[in-house]
PATORKE-452080 format. One record per residue (C-alpha): residue in three letters; x, y, z. Coordinates in nm, 3 decimals. Example, Ala and Ser with C-alpha at 12.3 -4.5 7.8 and 13.67 -1.06 7.14 Angstrom:
// residues 2
["ala" [1.230 -0.450 0.780]] ["ser" [1.367 -0.106 0.714]] 
// end
This chain:
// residues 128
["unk" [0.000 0.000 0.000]] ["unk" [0.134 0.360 -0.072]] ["unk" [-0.021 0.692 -0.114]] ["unk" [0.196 0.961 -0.268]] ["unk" [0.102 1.349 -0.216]] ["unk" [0.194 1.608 -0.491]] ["unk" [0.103 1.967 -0.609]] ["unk" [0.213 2.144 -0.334]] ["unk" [0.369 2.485 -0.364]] ["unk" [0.419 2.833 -0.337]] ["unk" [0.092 3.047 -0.400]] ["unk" [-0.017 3.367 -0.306]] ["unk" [-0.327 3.466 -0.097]] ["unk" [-0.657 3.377 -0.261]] ["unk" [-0.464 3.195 -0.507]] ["unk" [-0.531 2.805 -0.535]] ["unk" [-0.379 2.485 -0.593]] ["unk" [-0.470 2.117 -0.669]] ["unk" [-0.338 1.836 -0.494]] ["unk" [-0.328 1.506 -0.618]] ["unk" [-0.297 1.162 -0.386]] ["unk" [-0.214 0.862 -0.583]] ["unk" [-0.312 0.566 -0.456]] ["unk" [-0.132 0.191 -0.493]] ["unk" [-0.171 -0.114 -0.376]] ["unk" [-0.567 -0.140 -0.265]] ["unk" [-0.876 -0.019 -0.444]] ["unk" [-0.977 0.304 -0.366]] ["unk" [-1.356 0.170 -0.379]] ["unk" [-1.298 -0.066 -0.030]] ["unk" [-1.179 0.262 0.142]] ["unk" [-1.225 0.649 0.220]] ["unk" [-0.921 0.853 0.212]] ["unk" [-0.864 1.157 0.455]] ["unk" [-0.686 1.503 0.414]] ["unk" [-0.488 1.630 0.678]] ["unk" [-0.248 1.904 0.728]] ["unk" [0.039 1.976 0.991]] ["unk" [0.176 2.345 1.022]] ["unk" [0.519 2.394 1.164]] ["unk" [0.478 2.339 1.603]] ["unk" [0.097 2.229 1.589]] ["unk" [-0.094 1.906 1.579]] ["unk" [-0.168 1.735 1.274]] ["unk" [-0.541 1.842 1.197]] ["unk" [-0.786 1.660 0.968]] ["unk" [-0.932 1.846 0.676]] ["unk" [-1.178 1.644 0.459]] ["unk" [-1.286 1.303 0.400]] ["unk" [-1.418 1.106 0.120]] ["unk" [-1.586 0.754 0.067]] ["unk" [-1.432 0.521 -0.170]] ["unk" [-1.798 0.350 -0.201]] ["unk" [-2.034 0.615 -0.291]] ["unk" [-1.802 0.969 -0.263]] ["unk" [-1.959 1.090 0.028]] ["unk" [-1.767 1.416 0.172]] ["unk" [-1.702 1.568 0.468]] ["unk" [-1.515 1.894 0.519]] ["unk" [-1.405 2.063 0.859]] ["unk" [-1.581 2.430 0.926]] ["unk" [-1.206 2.589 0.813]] ["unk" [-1.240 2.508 0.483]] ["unk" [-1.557 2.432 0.397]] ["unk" [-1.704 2.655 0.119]] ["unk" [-1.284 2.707 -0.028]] ["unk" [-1.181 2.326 -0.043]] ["unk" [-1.298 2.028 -0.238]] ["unk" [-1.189 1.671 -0.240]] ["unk" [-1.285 1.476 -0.546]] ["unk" [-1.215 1.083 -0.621]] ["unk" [-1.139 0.956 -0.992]] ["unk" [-1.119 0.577 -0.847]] ["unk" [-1.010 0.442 -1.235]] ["unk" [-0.687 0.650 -1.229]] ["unk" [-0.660 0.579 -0.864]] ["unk" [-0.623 0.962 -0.747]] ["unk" [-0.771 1.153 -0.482]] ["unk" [-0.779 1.565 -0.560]] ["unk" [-0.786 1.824 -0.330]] ["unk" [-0.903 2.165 -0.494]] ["unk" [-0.797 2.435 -0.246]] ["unk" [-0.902 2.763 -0.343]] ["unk" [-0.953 3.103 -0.126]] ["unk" [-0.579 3.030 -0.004]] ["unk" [-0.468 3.210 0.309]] ["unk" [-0.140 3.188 0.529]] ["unk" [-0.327 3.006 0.774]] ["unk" [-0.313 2.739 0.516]] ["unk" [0.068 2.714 0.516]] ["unk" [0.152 2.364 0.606]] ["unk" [0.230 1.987 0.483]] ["unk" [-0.045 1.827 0.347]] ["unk" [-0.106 1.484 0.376]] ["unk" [-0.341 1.168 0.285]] ["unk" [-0.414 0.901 0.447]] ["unk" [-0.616 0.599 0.414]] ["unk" [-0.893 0.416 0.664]] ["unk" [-1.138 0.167 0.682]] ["unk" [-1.481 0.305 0.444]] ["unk" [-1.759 0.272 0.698]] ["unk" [-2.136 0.319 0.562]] ["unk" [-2.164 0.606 0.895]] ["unk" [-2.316 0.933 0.876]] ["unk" [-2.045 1.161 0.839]] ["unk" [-1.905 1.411 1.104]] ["unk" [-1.593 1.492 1.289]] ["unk" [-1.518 1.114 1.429]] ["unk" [-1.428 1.035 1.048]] ["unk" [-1.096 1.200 1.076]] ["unk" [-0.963 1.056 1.377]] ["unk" [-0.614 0.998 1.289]] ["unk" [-0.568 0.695 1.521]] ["unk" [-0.819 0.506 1.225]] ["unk" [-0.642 0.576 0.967]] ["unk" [-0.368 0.315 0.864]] ["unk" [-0.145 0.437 0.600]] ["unk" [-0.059 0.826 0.527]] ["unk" [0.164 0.953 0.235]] ["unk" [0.484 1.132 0.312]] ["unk" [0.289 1.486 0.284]] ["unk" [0.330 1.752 0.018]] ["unk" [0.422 2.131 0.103]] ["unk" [0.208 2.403 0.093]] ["unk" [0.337 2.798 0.114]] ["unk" [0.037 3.081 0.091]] ["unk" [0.242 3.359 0.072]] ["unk" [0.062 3.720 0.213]] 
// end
């Protein structure tokens, strides 16, 4: 199993970038995958969450409304459109991979402690 971040980068403020996960080694249709971020002396935080099974989303109240995570299972990639981009946002990025339960969706989905294999995290610079 592997999961390989890239896109990251230097952008300025309300600028956006695309992230792409690629996924090997298990079908992205048996499991969700999870966005997280970790800025430089803070906790790794979760960002968004998507079902393998039917693309079901879930999005924590910072960026809701500027981020969007997609899923093209055939070319085994998992997208994270970040728009709105603020320094706030300056951090790794990361994704990570869990069990897909059929749950209704909410914050419990990005415990980190269920999620079994993580990428080695992309950079991301929003520049003011």
């Amino acid at each position: 199993v592997q999961l390989v971040e890239s896109g990251g980068g230097l952008v300025q403020t309300g600028g956006s970038l695309r992230l792409s996960c690629a996924a090997s080694g298990f079908t992205l249709d048996d499991y969700a995958v999870g966005w997280f971020r970790q800025a430089p002396g803070k906790e790794r935080e979760g960002l968004s969450y998507i079902s393998g099974s039917d693309g079901a989303t879930y999005y924590v109240d910072s960026v809701k409304g500027r981020f969007t995570m997609t899923s093209d299972n055939a070319k085994k990639t998992v997208y994270l459109q970040m728009n709105s981009l603020k320094p706030e946002d300056t951090a790794v990025y990361y994704c990570a991979r869990r069990d897909d339960e059929n749950v209704v969706l909410g914050p419990w989905v990005l415990r980190r402690d269920e999620y079994d294999y993580w990428g080695q995290g992309t950079q991301v610079t929003v520049s003011s």
